[in-house]
DRENTOR-366771 format. One record per residue (C-alpha): residue in three letters; x, y, z. Coordinates in steps of 0.2 Angstrom, whole numbers, plus 5000, padded with zeros to 4 digits. Layout:
alaXYZ
...
***
This chain:
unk521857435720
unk522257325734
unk522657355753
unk524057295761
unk523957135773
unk524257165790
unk525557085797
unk525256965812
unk526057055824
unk525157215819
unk523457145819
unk523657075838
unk524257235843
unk522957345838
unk521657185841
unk521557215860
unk521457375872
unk523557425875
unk523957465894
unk525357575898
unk526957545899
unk527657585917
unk529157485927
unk529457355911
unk527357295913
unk525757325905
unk524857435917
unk522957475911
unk521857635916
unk520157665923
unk519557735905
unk520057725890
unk520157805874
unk519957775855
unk521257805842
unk520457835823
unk521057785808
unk521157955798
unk521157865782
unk519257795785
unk518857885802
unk518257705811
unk519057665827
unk520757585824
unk521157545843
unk520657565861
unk522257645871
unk522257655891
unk522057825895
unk523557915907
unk522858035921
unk523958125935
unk523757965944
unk524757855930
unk525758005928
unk526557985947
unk526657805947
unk527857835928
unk528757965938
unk528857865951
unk529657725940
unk530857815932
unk531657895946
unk531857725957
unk532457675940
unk533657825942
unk534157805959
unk534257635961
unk534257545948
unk535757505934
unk535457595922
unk536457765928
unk537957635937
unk538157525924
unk539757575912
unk539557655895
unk539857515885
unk538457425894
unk537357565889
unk537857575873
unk537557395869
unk535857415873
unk535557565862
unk536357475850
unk535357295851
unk533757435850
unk534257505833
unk534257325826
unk532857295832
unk532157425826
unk532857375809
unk532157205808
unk530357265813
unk530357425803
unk528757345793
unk527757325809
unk528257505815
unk527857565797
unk526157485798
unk525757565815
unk526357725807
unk525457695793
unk523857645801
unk523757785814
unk524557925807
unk523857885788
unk525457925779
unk526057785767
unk526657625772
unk528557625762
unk528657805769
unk528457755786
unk529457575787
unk530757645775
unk530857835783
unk530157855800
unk530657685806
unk532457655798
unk532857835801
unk532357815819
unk533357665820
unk535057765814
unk534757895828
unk534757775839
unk536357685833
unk537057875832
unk536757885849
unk537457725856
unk539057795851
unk539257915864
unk538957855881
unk540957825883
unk541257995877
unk540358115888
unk541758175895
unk542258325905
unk544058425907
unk545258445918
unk545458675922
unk547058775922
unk546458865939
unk547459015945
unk547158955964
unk548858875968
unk548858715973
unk547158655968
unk546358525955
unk544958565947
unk543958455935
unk542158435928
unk540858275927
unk539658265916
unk538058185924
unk536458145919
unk534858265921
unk533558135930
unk532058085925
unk531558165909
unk529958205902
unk529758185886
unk528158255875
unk527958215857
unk526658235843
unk525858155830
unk526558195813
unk528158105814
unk527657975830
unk529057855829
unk530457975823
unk529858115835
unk530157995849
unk531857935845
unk532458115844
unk532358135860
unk532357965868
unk534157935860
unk534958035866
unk534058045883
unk534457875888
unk536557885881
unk536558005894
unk536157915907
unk534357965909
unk532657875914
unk531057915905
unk529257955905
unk528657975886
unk526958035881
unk526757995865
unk525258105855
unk523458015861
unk523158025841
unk524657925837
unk525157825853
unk525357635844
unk527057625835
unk527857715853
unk526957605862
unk527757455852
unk529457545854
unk529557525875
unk528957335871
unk530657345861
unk531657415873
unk531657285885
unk531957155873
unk533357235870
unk533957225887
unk533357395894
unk533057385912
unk531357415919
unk530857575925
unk531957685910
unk530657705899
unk529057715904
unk527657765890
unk526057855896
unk524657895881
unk523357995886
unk522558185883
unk523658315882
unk522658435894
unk522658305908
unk524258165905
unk525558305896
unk524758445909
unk525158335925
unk527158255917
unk527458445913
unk527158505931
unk527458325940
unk528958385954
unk530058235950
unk530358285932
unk532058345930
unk531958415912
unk530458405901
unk530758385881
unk529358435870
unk528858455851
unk527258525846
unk526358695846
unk526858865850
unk525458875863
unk525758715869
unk527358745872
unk526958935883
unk525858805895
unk527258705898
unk528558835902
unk527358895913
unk526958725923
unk529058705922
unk529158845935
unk528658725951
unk530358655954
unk531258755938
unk531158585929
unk532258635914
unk531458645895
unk531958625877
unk530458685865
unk530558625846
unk528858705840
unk527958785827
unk528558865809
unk528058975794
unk529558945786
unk530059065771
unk530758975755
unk531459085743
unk531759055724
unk533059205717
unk532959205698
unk534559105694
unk534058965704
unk534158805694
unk532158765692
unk532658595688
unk532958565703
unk532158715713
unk530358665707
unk530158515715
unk531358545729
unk530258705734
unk528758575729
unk529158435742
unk529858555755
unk528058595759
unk527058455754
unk528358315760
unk527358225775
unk525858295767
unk526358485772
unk526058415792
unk527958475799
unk528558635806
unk529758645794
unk528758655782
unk529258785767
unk527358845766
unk527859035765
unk528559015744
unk529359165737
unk529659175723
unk530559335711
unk529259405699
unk530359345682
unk530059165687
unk528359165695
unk527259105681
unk528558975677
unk528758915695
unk526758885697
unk526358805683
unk527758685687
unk527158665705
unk525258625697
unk525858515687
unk526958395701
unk525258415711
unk524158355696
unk525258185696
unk524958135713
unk523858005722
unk523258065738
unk522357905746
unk522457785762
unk524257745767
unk523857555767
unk523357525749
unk524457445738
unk525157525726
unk525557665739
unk524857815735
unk526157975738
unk525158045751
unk524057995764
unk522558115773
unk522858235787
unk522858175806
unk520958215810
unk519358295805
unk519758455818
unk521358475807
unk520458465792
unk519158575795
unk520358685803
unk521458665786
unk520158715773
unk519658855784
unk521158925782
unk521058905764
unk519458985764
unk520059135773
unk521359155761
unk520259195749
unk519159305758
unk520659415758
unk521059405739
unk522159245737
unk521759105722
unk521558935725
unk522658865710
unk522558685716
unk521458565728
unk520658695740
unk519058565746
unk518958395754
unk518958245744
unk517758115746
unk516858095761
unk517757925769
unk519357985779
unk519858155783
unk520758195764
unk521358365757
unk521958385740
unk523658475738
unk523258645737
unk524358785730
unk523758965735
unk524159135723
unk524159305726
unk524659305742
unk525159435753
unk526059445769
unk524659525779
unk523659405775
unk522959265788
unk523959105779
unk525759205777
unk525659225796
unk525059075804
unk525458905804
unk524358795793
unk524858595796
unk524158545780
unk524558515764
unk524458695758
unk525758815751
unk525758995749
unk526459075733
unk527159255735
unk527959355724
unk529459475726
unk530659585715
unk532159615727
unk533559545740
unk533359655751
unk531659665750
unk531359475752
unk532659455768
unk531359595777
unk529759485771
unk530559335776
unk531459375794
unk529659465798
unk528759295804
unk528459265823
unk529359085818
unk531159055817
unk531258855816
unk531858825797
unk532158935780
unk532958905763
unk533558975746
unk533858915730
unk535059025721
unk536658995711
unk537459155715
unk538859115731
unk538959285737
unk537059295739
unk536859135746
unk538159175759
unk537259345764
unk535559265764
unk535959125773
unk536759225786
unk535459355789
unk533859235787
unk533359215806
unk533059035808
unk533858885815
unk534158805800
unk534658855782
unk534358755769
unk535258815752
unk534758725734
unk534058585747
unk532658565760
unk532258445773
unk534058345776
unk534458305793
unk535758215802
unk535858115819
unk537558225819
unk536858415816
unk536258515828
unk534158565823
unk532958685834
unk532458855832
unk532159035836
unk530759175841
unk529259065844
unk529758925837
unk530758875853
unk532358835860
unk533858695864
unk534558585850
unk534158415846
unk535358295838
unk537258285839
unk538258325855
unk537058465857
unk535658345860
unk536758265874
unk537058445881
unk535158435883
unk535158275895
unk536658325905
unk537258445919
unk539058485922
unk539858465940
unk541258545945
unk542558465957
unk543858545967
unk545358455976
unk546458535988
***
């Protein structure tokens, strides 16, 4: 087994302390911090560390960027030229982003040049499509002699949080559509997985992006997200991460009534009916939980599955699991899975698996660390389980998947809908009439049916309950970035 060469470009990047980026410069800090390398645990690069006073002089930034600068005056097919010329640049360097990804985040380098950073790079281009068709109407008012139309305008200045399990794609999501709608930005990136964001803003103002509209802050959560989620001169903050995470900054909002879209956790419910094709349903339900090594909020960790095709269903998942490499992203040939974003996560992980069966559950698969160089989990399938147990209610992160048993529609909608999450959810049945019903009545966001995981620059995706509110992608991401003015003429 080999690892993969660094390319150039990647080793000088992470070969020297990164600033941040505010007003189109490298600005550095008075401390800074160290980003780990989960796949070996040593210290992979020295980041400037964001406090509330790099947090003022971003905002700051952005809004003369907002107010004064040419970014919000200059016509949409200006704008949309830039967005564009960033998703080919994107394209051409996906290997470096893919490296950064890899290298910080641990997941496999073809995954993260070929999926993170190409994907990200079609948001974008999605994106640059619409700045000449925000438009607003003309209104049929009842007052006689009156016009009455509608602008749509930009929020402000946006802030926009992301976290570390998708660090490129995350950011695009909301950065796309942000800047085609006229926006200027303060992104802080997750302090665990700042590099291949960082290298994004570089990016940008090749691509012709004025100084000042994106501005990129790393630092703590607790001190750099804290002071951009209460900062007065954000407009609208945009956030992915953690329930809790996500309370505090509705709370911070209430200074000036910033506004908020949340996309936060999930215990999503996967359901395999008896006539679902297990040809497909096997490692569909398989990959909807272990994809990204089981570290996204939509993952299908909550697996139900109808009592006649149990045992078949979890041998076939042990069997997939017994076939996989788990090992450092950078080694060539790629292993199909790399370890979890730090040793807090993993401990926190096989505690969970621990609890599990304190209350009765079996480890089938995995279930310990492996190795004791990088922070690795085994893929680990849990039976037996209940929903009052620990691991059915909370979310897990981790490459673990709860298998639950159940006998009846009815009976499975109840157990499903009864999560404090409502971000995704999916079946896998070949009966239409059920699907329909179910798909219908599940309460989630999204619905995936004989599927899991796709998503489009085009479809709308966020959740319910605690999982959060607003929609990303599609027009219903530019709804997020813009307020409508209404104009009346005598």
């Amino acid at each position: 087994m080999s690892t993969i060469a660094l390319l150039p470009e990647v080793s000088q990047f992470i070969g020297r302390t990164q600033g941040l980026r505010i007003n189109g410069r490298e600005v550095m800090a008075e401390e800074a911090f160290a980003v780990l390398n989960p796949s070996t645990g040593g210290l992979l690069a020295q980041i400037a560390k964001a406090g509330a006073r790099e947090v003022d002089l971003a905002v700051t930034s952005a809004s003369q960027a907002f107010h004064h600068g040419p970014w919000t005056t200059m016509g949409p097919d200006a704008r949309s030229r830039i967005i564009w010329r960033l998703a080919d640049l994107m394209e051409e360097r996906a290997a470096i982003f893919g490296q950064l990804d890899a290298l910080d985040n641990g997941k496999p380098f073809a995954v993260a040049r070929d999926v993170d950073a190409m994907w990200s790079a079609r948001h974008f281009r999605y994106f640059a499509g619409w700045p000449d068709k925000i438009e607003g109407a003309t209104i049929p008012v009842n007052i006689p002699d009156r016009l009455n139309y509608t602008l749509i305008k930009p929020v402000g200045v946006c802030g926009l949080i992301t976290p570390w399990n998708y660090p490129l794609l995350m950011a695009s999501w909301k950065l796309a559509p942000a800047l085609a709608a006229g926006n200027t930005v303060v992104l802080k990136p997750s302090e665990e997985t700042p590099l291949s964001v960082l290298y994004l803003a570089d990016l940008a103002l090749e691509a012709g992006l004025p100084p000042g509209v994106l501005n990129v802050i790393p630092g703590l959560g607790q001190e750099a997200g804290a002071a951009l989620a209460a900062h007065p001169g954000i407009a609208k903050v945009g956030f992915t991460g953690s329930t809790r995470t996500g309370r505090a900054i509705v709370e911070a909002s209430v200074g000036n009534l910033k506004r908020v879209s949340l996309e936060l956790g999930g215990k999503a419910a996967n359901i395999l009916f008896a006539d679902a094709d297990l040809s497909r349903a096997i490692p569909g339900a398989f990959w909807a939980n272990f994809g990204n090594n089981g570290q996204s909020c939509t993952a299908g960790s909550r697996l139900f599955v109808h009592a006649d095709i149990h045992d078949q269903v979890v041998a076939g998942l042990s069997e997939i699991a017994a076939g996989l490499r788990v090992g450092p992203g950078m080694d060539d040939p790629a292993h199909d899975l790399g370890p979890v974003i730090s040793e807090k996560q993993m401990r926190m992980i096989l505690g969970h698996v621990d609890k599990a069966q304190m209350q009765g559950a079996t480890c089938l698969t995995g279930g310990a660390r492996a190795g004791d160089s990088g922070w690795f989990i085994p893929l680990t399938i849990i039976g037996g389980v209940t929903d009052e147990m620990t691991i059915a209610r909370e979310e897990v992160f981790g490459p673990v998947l709860s298998v639950l048993r159940f006998t009846d529609d009815a009976e499975v909608l109840v157990r499903a809908n009864s999560s404090d999450y409502g971000l995704a959810a999916g079946l896998w049945s070949q009966d239409v009439t059920r699907v329909r019903r179910m798909a219908d009545a599940l309460q989630a966001g999204t619905v995936w049916v004989n599927c899991w995981g796709e998503t489009d620059a085009a479809s709308p995706f966020g959740g319910v309950k605690q999982s959060g509110y607003g929609r990303e992608m599609g027009r219903d991401a530019i709804a997020l970035y813009s307020e409508t003015k209404s104009v009346w003429i005598a």
